[in-house]
N, C-alpha and C positions, 0 to 999 in steps of 0.2 A: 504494500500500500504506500502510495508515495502521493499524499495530501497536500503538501507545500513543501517547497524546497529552496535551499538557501543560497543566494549568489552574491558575495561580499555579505554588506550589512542589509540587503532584499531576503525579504520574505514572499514567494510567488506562489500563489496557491493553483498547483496542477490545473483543476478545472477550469479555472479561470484563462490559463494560456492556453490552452487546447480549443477554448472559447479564442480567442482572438486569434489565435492561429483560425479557426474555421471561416471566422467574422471575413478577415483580408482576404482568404482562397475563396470564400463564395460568392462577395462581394465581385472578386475579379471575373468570377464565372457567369454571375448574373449581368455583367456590364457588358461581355461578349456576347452572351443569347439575345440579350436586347439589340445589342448594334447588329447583329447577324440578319435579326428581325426588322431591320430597319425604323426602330424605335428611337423618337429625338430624345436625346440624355440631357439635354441644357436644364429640365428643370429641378436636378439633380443639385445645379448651382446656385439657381434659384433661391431654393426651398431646402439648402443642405442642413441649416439648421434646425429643420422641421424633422426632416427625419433622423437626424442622430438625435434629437430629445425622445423622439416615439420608440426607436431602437430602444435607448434604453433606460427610458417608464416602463414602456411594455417588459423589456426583460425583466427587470430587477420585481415588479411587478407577478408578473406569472409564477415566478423561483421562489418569490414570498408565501404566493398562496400554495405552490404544494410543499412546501413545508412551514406549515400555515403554525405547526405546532410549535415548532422551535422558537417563532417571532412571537408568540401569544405568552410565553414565560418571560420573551426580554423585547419589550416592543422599539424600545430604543435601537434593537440592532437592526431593526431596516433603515438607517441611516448607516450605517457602518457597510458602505457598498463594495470595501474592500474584503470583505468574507469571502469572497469564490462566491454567495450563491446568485445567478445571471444563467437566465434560460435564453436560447437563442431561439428557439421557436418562438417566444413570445415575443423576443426584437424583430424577429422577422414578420409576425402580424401586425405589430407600428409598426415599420415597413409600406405592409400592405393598408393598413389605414390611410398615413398620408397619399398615397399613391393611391387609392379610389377617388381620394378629392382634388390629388391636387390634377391629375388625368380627367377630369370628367368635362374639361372644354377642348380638348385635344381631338386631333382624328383619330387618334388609337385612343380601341376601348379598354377597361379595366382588364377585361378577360386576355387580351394581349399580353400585359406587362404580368399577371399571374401565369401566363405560360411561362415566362422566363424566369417567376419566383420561385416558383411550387421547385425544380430542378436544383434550383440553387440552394433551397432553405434546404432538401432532404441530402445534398454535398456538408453543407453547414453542421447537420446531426449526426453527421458519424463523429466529427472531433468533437462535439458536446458528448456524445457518450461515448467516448475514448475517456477521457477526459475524466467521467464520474467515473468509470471501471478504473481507473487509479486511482483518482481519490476514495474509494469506499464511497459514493454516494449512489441513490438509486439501486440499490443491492436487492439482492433475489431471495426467494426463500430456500431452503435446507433441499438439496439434492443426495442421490445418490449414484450418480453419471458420473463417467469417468473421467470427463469436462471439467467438471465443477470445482471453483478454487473456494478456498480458505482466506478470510482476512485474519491476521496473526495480528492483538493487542490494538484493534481496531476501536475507539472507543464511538464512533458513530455508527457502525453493525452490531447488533446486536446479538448476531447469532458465530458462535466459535467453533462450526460445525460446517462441510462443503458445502456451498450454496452456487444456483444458479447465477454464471456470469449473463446475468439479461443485460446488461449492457454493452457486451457484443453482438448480442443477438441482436437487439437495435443498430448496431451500429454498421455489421454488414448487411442488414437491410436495408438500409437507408444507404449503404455501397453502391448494392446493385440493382435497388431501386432510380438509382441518379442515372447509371448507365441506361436502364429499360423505358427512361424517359427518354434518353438522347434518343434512341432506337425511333421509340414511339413519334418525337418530335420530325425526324425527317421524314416518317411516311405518313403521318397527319394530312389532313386533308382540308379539315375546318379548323381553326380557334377553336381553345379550349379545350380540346383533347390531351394535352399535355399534365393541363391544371386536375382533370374529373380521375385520370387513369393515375395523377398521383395523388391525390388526397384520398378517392377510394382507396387507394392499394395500402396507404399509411395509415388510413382508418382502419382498415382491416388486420391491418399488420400491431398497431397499437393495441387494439381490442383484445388480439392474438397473448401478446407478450407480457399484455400486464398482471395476466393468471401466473408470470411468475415471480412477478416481484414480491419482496418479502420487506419491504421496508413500508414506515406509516404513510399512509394516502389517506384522500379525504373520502369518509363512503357516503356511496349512493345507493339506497333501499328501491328497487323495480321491479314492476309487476310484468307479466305475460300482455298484459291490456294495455300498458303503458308504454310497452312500445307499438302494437298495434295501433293505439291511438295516435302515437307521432308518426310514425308511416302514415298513417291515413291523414294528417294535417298536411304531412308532405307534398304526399301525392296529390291534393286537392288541390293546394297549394300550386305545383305544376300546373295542372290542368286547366288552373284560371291563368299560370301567366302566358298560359301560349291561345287560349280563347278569351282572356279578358276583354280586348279592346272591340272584339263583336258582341260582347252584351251589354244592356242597359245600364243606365246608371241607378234605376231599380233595383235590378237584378245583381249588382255587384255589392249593392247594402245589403240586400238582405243576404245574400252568402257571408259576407263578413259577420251579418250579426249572428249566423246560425252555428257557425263555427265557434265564437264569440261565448256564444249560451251553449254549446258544447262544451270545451274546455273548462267553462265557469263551473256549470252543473258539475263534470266528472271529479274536481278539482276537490268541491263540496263534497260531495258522495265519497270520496276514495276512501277517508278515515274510516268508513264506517262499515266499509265491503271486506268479508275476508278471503284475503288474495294473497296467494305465496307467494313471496317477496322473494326478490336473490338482490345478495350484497355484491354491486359493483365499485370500482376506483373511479370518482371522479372523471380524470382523463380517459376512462372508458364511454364515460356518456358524451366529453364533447367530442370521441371521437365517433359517435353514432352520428352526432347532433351537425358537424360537419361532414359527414358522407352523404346525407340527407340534402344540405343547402348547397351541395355543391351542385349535385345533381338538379337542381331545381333551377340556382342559378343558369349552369350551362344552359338548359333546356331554352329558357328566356333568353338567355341572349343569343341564342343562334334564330329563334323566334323573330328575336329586334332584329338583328342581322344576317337578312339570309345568303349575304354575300363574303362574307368573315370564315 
């Protein structure tokens, strides 16, 4: 386990350089997909200060909340930004915040510059989970694979017993998920195939991995109905944004409000219904809950744009 390490009188905490080692290499990767795509970079200069503040809100941000527990004993240490904890999936969503707005007078649409994200952020997460797999963060639970390593006097694992290295497991996923985008990217046909083929496959691949982490997460209680029902908002969802603009403006309140009094009612009811529950992670639901809006988005905006 090698958590920080000393150069002169520096103290560098592993994750944290594996994070900026990823930041600079995907950064560079994403500025070539875009120039390749013939995407103007000027408002990069514009607005640079907009997006290194959303970089890193968003990160420091997101790393607080999944280790929501460690800040909740000492709340002062989310100022202390020199701890190593900084998620880069969360800098790379500011990221993508500014970049929905600051893009939205441009000829390139959003779903453009998400082709060139989605590639770059999953380049970005193999050195963030490099990164925690030497520092001992993100750790797996108790295996008995022949894989599986030991953290020796590790005071942030909990367990003194082999455990799953799931942070390699992310981390060549997120390998040769980058390459099967490049793949995917040259024989694409339409926008957004780039963005849908990687956030499914990362939602999927998340959902997957996080049955083995063994470290604290935040839980989520969900029913058999509970995802049914967000499927079924989904897809409805869809179905209005690719028919919406042929129906009334009758006909678009009242779906809103029926939906509306849906949600509201099940919402109400749910405490009261007994329904087997299964404990998920947090980052498991918003990886449903993004598989879901991506697929919705694309749909709509190929809708908007049948020419993209």
């Amino acid at each position: 386990m090698f958590q920080a390490f000393e150069l002169g009188p520096f103290i560098f905490w592993t994750r944290l350089a594996f994070v900026l080692a990823g930041l600079w290499l995907s950064m560079e990767f994403f500025l070539r997909i875009a120039h390749s795509a013939n995407l103007s970079l000027q408002h990069f200069r514009e607005h640079g200060l907009r997006y290194v503040l959303a970089f890193l809100l968003c990160g420091r941000g997101l790393a607080v909340l999944q280790e929501y527990r460690v800040y909740l004993k000492d709340p002062l240490r989310i100022f202390v930004v020199w701890d190593g904890g900084f998620s880069f999936l969360g800098g790379a969503i500011g990221i993508g915040i500014v970049l929905f707005f600051v893009t939205r007078e441009h000829r390139s649409t959003f779903l453009q510059w998400l082709d060139a994200l989605v590639p770059a952020t999953t380049f970005g997460l193999v050195f963030e989970w490099l990164g925690a797999f030497f520092s001992g963060n993100a750790y797996g639970r108790p295996a008995d694979v022949f894989w599986a390593v030991t953290y020796v006097d590790a005071m942030n694992v909990r367990y003194a017993v082999p455990i799953h290295p799931v942070q390699l497991y992310y981390a060549l996923f997120s390998f040769f998920l980058t390459f099967l985008l490049l793949v995917v990217r040259k024989k694409a046909k339409r926008v957004g195939t780039e963005t849908l083929a990687g956030i499914v496959l990362l939602a999927i691949g998340t959902y997957g991995f996080e049955y083995f982490r063994g470290d604290f997460g935040i839980p989520v209680f969900a029913t058999k109905i509970d995802f049914i029902l967000l499927l079924g908002l989904f897809l409805s969802l869809g179905t209005f944004a690719a028919f919406g603009s042929k129906l009334s403006k009758r006909v678009v309140i009242g779906y809103e409000s029926a939906l509306l009094l849906i949600a509201a009612g099940y919402v109400f009811l749910r405490p009261f219904l007994d329904l087997d529950t299964y404990e998920l992670r947090f980052s498991q639901l918003l990886a449903v809950l993004s598989l879901l809006a991506a697929v919705v988005y694309v749909v709509d905006h190929r809708r908007r744009y049948p020419y993209l």
